[in-house]
TORPA-4810 file (N, C-alpha, C, O; in nm, 3 decimals):
<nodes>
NODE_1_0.085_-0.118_0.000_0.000_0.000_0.000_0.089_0.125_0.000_0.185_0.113_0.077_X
NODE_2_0.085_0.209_-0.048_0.107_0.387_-0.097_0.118_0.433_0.056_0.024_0.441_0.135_X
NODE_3_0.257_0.463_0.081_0.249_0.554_0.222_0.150_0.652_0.273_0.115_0.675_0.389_X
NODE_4_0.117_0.699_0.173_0.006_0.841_0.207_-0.086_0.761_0.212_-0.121_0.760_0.329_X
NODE_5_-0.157_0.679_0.143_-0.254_0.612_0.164_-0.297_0.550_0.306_-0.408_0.552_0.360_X
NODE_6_-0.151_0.482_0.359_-0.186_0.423_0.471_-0.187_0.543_0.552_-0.254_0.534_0.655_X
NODE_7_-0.118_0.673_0.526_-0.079_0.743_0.641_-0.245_0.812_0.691_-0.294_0.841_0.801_X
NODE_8_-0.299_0.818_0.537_-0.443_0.895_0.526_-0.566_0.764_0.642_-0.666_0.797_0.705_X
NODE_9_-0.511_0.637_0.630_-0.604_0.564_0.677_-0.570_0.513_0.762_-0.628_0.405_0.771_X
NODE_10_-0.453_0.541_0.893_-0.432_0.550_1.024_-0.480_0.683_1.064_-0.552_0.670_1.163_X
NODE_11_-0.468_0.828_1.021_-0.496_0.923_1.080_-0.664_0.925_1.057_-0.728_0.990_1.140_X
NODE_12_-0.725_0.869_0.969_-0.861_0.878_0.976_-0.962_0.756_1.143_-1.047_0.770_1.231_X
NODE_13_-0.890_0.676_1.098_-0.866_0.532_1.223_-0.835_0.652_1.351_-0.910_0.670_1.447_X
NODE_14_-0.747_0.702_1.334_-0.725_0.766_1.568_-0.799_0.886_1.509_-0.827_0.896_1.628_X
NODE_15_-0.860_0.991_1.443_-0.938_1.068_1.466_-1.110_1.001_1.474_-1.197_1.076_1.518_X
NODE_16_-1.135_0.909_1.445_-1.252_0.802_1.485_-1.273_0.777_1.590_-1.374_0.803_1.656_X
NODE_17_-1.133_0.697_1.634_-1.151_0.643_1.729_-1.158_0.763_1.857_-1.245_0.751_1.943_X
NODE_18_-1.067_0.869_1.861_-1.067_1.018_1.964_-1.194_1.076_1.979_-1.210_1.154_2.074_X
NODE_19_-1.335_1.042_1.864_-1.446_1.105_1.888_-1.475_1.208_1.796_-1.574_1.279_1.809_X
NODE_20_-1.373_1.224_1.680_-1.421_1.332_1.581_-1.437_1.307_1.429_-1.376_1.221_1.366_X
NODE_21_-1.520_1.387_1.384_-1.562_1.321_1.221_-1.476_1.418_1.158_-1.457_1.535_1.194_X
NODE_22_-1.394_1.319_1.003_-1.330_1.298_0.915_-1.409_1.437_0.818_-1.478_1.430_0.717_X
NODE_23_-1.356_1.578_0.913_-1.395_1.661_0.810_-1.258_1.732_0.797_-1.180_1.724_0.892_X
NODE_24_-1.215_1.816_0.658_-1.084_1.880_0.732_-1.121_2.016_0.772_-1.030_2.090_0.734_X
NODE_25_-1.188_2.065_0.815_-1.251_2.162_0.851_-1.213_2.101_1.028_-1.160_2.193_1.091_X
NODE_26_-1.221_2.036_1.070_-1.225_1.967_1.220_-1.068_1.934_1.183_-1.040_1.988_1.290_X
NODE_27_-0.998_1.913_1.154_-0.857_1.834_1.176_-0.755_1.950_1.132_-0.635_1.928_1.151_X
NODE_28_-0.800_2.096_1.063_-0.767_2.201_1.037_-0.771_2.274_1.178_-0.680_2.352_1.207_X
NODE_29_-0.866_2.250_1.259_-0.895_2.373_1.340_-0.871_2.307_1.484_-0.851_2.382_1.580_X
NODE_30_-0.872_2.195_1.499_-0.783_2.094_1.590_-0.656_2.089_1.589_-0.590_2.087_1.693_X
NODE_31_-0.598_2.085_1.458_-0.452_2.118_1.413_-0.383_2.235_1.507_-0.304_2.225_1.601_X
NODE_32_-0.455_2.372_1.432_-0.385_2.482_1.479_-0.399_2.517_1.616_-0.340_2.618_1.654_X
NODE_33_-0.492_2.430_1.726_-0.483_2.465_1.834_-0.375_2.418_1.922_-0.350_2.451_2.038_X
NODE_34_-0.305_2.318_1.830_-0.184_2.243_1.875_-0.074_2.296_1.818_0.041_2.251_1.823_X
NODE_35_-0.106_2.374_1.774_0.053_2.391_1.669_0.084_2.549_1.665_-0.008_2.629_1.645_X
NODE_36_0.204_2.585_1.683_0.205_2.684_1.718_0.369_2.734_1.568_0.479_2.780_1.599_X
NODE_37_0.336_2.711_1.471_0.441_2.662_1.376_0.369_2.774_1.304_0.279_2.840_1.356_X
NODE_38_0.436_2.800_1.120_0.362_2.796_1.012_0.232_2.723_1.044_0.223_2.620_1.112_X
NODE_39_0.133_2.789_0.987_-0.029_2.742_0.962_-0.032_2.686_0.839_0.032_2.737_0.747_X
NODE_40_-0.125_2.547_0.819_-0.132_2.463_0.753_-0.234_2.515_0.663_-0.295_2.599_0.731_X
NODE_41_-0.287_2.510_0.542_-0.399_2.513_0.484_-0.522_2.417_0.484_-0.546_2.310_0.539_X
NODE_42_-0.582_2.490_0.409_-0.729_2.350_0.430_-0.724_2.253_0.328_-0.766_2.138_0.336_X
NODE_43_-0.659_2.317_0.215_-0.622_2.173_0.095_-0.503_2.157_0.154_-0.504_2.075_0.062_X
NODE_44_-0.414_2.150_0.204_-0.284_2.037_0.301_-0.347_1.976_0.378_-0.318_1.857_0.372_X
NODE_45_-0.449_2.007_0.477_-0.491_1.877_0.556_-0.604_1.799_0.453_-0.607_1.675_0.451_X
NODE_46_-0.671_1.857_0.392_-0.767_1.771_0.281_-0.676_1.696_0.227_-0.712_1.579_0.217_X
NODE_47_-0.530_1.728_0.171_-0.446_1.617_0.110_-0.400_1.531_0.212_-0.331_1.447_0.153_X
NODE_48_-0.400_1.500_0.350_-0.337_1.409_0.426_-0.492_1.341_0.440_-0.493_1.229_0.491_X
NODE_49_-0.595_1.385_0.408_-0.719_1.279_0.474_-0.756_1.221_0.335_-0.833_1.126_0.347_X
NODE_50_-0.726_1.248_0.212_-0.762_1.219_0.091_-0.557_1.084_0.084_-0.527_0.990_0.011_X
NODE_51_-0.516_1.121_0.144_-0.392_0.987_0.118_-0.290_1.046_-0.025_-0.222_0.982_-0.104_X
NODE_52_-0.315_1.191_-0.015_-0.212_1.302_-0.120_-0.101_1.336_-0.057_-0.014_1.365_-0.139_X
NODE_53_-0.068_1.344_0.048_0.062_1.444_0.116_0.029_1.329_0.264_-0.077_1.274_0.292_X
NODE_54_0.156_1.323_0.335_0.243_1.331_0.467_0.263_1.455_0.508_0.301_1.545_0.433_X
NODE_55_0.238_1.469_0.632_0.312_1.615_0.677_0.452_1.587_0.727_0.521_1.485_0.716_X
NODE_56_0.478_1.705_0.783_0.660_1.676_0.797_0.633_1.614_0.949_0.520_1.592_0.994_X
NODE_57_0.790_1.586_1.037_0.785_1.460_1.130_0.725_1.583_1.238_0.661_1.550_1.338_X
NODE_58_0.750_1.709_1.209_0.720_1.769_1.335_0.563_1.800_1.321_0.519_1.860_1.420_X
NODE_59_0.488_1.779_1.241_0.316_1.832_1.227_0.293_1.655_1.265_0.197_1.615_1.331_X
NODE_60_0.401_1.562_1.210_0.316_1.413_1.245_0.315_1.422_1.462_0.224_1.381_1.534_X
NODE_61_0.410_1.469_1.495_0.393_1.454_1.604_0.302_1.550_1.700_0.262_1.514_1.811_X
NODE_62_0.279_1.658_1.649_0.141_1.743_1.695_0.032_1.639_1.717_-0.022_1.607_1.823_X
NODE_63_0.011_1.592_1.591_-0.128_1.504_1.540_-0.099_1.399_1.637_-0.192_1.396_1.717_X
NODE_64_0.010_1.291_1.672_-0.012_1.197_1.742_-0.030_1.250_1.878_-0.102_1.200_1.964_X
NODE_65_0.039_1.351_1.888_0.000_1.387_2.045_-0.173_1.415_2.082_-0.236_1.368_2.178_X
NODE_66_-0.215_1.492_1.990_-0.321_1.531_1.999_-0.456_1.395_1.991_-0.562_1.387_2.054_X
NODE_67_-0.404_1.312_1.901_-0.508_1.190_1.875_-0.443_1.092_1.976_-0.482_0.975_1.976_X
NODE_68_-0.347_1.132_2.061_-0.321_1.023_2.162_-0.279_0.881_2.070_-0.332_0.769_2.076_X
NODE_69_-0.185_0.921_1.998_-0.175_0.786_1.940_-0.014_0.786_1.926_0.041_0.896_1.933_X
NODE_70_0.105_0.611_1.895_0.259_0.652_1.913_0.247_0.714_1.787_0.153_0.683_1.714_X
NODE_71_0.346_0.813_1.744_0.381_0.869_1.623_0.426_0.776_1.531_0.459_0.672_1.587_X
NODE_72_0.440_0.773_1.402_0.508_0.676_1.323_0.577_0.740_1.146_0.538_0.831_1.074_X
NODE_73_0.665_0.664_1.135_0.675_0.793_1.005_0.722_0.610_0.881_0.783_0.506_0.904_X
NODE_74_0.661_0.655_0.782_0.710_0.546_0.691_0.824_0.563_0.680_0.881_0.668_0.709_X
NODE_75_0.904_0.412_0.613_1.037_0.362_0.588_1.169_0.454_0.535_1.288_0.441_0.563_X
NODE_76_1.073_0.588_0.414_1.157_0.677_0.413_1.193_0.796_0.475_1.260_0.896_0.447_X
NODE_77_1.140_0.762_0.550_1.122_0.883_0.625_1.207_0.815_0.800_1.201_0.903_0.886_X
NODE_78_1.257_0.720_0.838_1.299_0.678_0.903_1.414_0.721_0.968_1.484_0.659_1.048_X
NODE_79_1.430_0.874_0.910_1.594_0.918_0.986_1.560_0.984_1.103_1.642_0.996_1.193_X
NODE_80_1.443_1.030_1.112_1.425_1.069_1.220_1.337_0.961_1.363_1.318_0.840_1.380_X
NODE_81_1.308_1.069_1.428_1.250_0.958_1.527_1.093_0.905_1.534_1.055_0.838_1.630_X
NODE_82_1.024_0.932_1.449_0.873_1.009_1.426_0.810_0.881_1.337_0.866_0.811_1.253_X
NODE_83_0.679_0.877_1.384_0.586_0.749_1.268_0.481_0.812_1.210_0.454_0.932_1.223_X
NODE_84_0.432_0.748_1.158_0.298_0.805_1.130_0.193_0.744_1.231_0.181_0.626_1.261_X
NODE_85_0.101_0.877_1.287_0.049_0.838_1.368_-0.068_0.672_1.364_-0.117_0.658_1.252_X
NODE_86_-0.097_0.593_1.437_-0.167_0.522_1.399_-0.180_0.376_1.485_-0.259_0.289_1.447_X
</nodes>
């Protein structure tokens, strides 16, 4: 399976399971209450719930913190310490 793909269908899986619906309007505005970085757009998080884009290791670890889930980052992405959440 397509990294983004899976990455899009673990982060849809812990925002389910945390109690919130798969809008990016909700994972946009959940986002920025955690993140205190550059602001993300609404087509960048529409591309991580559609399985188009990964965010970088430091927005994956906002998101796992926030969905309470371990972080995880695919195989290429392995230099750092970070997963994709899931």
């Amino acid at each position: 399976m397509n990294e983004k793909v899976e990455f899009a269908r673990r982060l849809a899986d812990a925002m389910t399971k945390a109690g919130y619906p798969l809008r990016p309007v909700v994972l946009e505005r959940e986002f920025h209450t955690r993140y205190w970085g550059r602001s993300v757009t609404m087509q960048a998080v529409r591309r991580w719930l559609r399985g188009e884009a990964i965010p970088s290791q430091e927005k994956l670890q906002v998101l796992a913190d926030w969905l309470k889930v371990e972080p995880q980052v695919p195989p290429t992405r392995r230099a750092g310490r970070h997963r994709i959440p899931g």
